[in-house]
N, C-alpha and C positions, 0 to 999 in steps of 0.2 A: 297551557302553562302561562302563555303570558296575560290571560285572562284573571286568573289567579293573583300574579304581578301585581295586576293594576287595581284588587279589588280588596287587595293588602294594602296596598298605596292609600285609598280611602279610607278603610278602616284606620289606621295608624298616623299617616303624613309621612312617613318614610319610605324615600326610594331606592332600592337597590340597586346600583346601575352592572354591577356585573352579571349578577342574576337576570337582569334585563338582556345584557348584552349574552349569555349561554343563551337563556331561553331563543333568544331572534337567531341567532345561528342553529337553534335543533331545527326551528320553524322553517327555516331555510334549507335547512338540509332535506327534513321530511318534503318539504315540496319539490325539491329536485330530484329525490329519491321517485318522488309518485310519477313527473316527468322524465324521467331513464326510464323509469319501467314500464311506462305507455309506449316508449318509444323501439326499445328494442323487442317488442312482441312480433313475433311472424305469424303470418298465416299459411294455412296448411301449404306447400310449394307445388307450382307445377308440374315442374322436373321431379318426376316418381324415381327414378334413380340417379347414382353420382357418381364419379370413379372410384374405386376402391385401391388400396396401394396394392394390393396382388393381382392386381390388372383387371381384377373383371368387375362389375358392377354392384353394388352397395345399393340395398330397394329403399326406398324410402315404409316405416312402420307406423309410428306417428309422432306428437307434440309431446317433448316432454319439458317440464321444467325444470329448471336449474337456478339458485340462488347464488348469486354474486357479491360481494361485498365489493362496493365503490365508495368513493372519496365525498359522497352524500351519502351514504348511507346503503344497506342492502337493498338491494332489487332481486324480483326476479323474472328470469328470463324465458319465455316457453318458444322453443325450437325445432327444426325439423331433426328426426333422428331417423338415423337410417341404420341397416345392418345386409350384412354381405353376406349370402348363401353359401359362399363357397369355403374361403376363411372362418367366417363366425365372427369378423371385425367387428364392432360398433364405432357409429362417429355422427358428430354433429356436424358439418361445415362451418354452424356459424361461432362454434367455440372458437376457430382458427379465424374467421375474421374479426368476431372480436377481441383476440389475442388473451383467451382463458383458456386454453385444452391443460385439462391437465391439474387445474389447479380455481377456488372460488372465490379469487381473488382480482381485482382487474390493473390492469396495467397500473394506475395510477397509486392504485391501493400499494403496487407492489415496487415500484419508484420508492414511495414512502418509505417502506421499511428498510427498503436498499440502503436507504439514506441515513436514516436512526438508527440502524443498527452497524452500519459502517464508523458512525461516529460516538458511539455508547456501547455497555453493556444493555444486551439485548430485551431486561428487562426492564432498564431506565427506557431504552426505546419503545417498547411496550406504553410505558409511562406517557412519551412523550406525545405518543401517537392520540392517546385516548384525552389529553387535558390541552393539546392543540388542534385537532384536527377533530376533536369529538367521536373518534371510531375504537370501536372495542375489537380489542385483538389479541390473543395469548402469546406468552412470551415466547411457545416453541413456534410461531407460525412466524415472527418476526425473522427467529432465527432460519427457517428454512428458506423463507423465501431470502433475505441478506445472503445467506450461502447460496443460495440456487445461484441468484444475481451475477454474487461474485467469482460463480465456479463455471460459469458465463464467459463470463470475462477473461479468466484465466485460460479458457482453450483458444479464444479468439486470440490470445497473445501466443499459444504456443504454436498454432497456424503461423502467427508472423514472423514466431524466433525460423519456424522450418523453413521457410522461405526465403530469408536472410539469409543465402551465402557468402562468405565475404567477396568469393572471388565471382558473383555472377548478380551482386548488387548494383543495380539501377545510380548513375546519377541522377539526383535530383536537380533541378534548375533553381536560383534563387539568390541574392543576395549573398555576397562573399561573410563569411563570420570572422569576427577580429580573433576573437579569443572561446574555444569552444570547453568546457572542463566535464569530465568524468570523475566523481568520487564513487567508493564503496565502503563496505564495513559490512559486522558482522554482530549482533546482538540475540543472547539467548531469549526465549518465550517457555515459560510454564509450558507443560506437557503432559497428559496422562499416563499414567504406569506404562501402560502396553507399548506407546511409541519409544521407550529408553528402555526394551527389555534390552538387556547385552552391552549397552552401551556403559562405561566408565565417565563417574562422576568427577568433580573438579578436585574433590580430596581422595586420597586411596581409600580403595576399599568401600568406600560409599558409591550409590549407584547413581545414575544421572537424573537431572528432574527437568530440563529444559532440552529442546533442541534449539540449536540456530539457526535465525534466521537472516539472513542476507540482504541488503538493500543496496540499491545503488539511485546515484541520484545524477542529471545532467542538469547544466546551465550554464548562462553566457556572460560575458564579459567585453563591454566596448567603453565605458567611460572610467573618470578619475575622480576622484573625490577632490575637493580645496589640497588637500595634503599630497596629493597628489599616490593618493593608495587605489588599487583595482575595488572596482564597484560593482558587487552579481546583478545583473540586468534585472529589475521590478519585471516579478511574476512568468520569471523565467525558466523556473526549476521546476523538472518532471521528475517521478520516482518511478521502480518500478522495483518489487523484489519477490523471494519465494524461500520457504524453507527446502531448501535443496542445496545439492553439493558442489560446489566451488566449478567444477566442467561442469555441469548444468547450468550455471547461473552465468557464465560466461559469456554465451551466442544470449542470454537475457537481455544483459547488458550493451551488447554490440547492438542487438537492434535496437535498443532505446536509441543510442549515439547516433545510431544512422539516420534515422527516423527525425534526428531533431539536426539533422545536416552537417554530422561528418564528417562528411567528403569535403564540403563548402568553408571548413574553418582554416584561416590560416595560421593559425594555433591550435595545436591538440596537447590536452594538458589531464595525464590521471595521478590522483591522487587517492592515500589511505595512509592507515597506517604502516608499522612494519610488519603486517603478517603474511606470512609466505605465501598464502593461498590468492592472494590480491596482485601481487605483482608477478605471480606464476600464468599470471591470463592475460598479460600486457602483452607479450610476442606475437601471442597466437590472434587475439582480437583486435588489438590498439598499437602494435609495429610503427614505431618511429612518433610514439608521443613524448614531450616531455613527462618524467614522472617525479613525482615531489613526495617523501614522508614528511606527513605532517610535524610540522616545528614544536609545539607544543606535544605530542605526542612523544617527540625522540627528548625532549627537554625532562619528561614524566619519565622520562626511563634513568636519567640521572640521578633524579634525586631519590626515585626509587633505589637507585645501588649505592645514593651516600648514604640512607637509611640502617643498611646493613652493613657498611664501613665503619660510619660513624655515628652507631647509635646513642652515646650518651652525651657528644658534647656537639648540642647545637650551633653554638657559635660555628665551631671547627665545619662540621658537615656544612652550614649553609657557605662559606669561603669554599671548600673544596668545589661545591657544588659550580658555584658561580662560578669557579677558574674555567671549569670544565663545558660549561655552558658557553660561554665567552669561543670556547673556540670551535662550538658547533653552532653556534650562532655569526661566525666570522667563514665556514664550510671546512675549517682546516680538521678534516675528518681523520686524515691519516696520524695527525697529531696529537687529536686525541685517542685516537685507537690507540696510537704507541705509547702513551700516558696511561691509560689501563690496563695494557699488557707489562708496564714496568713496574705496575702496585706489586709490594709483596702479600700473595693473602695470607692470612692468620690461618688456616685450617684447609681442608679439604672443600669442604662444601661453598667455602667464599670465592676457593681457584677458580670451581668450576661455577661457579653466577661471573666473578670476570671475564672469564673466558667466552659466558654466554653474550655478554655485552657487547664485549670487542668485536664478539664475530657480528653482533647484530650490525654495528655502524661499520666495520667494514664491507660487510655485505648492501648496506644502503648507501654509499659513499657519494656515487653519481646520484643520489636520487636527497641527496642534502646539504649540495651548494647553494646556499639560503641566499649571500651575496649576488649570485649569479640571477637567480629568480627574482630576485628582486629588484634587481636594475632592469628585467625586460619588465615589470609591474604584474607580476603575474601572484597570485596569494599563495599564501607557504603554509596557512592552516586550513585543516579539512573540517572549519564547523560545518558547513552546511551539511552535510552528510551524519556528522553527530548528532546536530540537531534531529536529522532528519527519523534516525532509530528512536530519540525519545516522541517525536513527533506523530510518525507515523506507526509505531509500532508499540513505543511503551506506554501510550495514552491510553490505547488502545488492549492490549496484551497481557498486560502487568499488571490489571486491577487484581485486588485484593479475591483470595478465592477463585481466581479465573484458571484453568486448565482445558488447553485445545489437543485435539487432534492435528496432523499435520494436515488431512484434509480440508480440514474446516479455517484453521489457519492461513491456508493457503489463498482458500477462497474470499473471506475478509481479507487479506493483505492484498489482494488485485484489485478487489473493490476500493481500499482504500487509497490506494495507490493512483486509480484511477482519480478518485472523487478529488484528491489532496493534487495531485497534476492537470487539475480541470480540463478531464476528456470526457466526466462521467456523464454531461451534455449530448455530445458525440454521441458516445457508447449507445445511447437509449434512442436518439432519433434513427442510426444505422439498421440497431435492432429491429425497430418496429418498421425502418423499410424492406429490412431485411424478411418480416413475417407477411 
């Protein structure tokens, strides 16, 4: 190839330097390709037998080969193969040491896709694999191994939620935490038909097209800004989430908290929004945190109800609005509950949206003295955790045409989860000491 290059160069006087620079990288590749694959050749082994998992012995039969695709290029591999008289097992040993059983892909190969396809649609990763890294790869092999990966990933978490009792949890030793915060929330994901048979969609009568997915996010809090506002600690936020049901995603989220030191904070602060399911897991999991609705979130719920008070005269609704913000922004909750419960409504269907409101902010009352939080400097909005659904999820999830299974959703959302809380380091060096 780059013979060629240079014999165009001559003829013409033009040179091409990316064509130069592709060519020097295949040339590179193929010679480290020819060196892997000199390298990993066996010869026939001494050891005629090996253990076998049913306990008896595995004869050695003979060489065979196997092609692997690596991060230079395919090689391939010729190994001892053996088989068990007694089972009828087959196995290589050296597919387990070099961590391929199973699969003709090798570790690094499979990093890769882990990686592009946790942050793309799995045939942009496709893409990205073949015009960065020079490797031809199909789009469905991207996706299995990303899924393999991250469906990996996801047991190794659910090992650590079983093991997280609250009451048989380990102190950790370390640095006392000023300020420690727990957000959650809750964001729908496209679905294929089969996962929403039965389920009711967000209008009557129509069926559902999304399940939800759950996220929760932690992070720290020790300094102050000029203005003297709470500052989330640089590169302190971990996520972790599943589409699963509000008690499942519960002990989730404890063991993240615990995990990133709990016990150690002398501030425990959750926040969300007002949905019931969020603050139904505070007793059980996070007992004796401060709990905050998001300001901005309960401020959205007002002017959502001037909307349908005072839909045609804007002036009026933005004043109404304000009066009323003003004294949920001042925490005098009971004052404004009593101010929504003394509107007269026009119809049936306005009583009962008052009624829904009223109850919402009495029911949050303790969890929306803004004045209060705010003079210990603690934050009254839940972006990060918002962010953290378009972040982590709808970048991800939401592309156009995309429809997952819960399975496979699940398994990209721990990968991501991982990669986006930089553990996905971690995760792979454990692994591979693990194998």
């Amino acid at each position: 190839m780059l013979g060629v290059i240079f014999a165009e160069r001559r003829q013409t006087g033009r040179f091409d330097l990316e064509a130069v620079e592709m060519a020097t990288r295949t040339s590179l590749h193929q010679a480290g390709a020819a060196a892997l694959n000199e390298l990993l050749q066996s010869p026939p082994p001494s050891e005629r037998t090996v253990p076998c998992p049913c306990g008896e012995r595995a004869h050695y039969r003979e060489l065979r080969t196997k092609q692997i695709l690596t991060v230079v290029g395919p090689v391939e591999v010729e190994r001892p193969y053996y088989r068990c008289p007694h089972c009828r097992v087959s196995q290589s040993p050296q597919d387990a040491e070099l961590d391929v059983q199973g699969t003709a892909c090798s570790p690094g190969v499979r990093r890769m896709m882990a990686l592009v396809g946790s942050q793309s649609s799995f045939e942009s990763g496709r893409q990205q694999l073949e015009l960065l890294a020079g490797l031809t790869v199909t789009t469905k092999a991207v996706e299995r191994q990303a899924e393999a990966i991250g469906a990996d990933i996801a047991t190794r978490e659910e090992t650590e939620i079983h093991r997280a009792q609250p009451l048989d949890w380990p102190e950790r030793s370390g640095p006392e935490i000023p300020v420690l915060y727990v957000q959650m929330d809750g964001t729908g994901v496209p679905v294929v038909p089969a996962e929403v048979q039965g389920r009711a969609g967000k209008v009557d009568g129509e069926p559902a097209h999304t399940r939800e997915a759950k996220l929760g996010c932690v992070f720290t809090q020790t300094t102050l800004n000029p203005q003297g506002r709470p500052l989330r600690d640089e590169a302190s936020t971990t996520y972790t989430g599943a589409m699963e049901t509000a008690e499942e995603f519960g002990p989730r989220l404890y063991t993240e908290a615990q995990q990133r030191g709990w016990n150690r904070a002398r501030k425990k602060v959750v926040m969300g929004d007002g949905a019931p399911w969020i603050w139904n897991l505070v007793p059980e999991h996070f007992p004796g945190a401060i709990e905050i609705v998001d300001l901005y979130h309960a401020r959205q719920h007002l002017w959502q109800l001037a909307a349908h008070l005072v839909p045609s005269d804007q002036a009026s609704r933005r004043r109404w609005t304000r009066k009323m913000q003003r004294k949920l922004d001042q925490g005098k909750i009971e004052q404004l509950v009593a101010a929504l419960r003394a509107l007269p409504p026009p119809n049936p269907e306005m009583a009962l949206l008052l009624r829904t409101e009223a109850d919402y902010f009495q029911r949050n009352a303790h969890r929306m003295r803004y004045p209060q939080f705010l003079r210990q400097k603690l934050f009254v909005g839940s972006g990060v955790i918002e962010a953290g659904c378009k972040t982590v999820i709808g970048l991800r999830f939401k592309q156009s045409g995309m429809f997952w299974t819960v399975r496979g959703a699940n398994a990209i959302l721990a990968l991501r989860c991982h990669r986006l809380s930089g553990k996905f380091e971690d995760y792979w060096e454990n692994r591979a000491r693990a194998a």
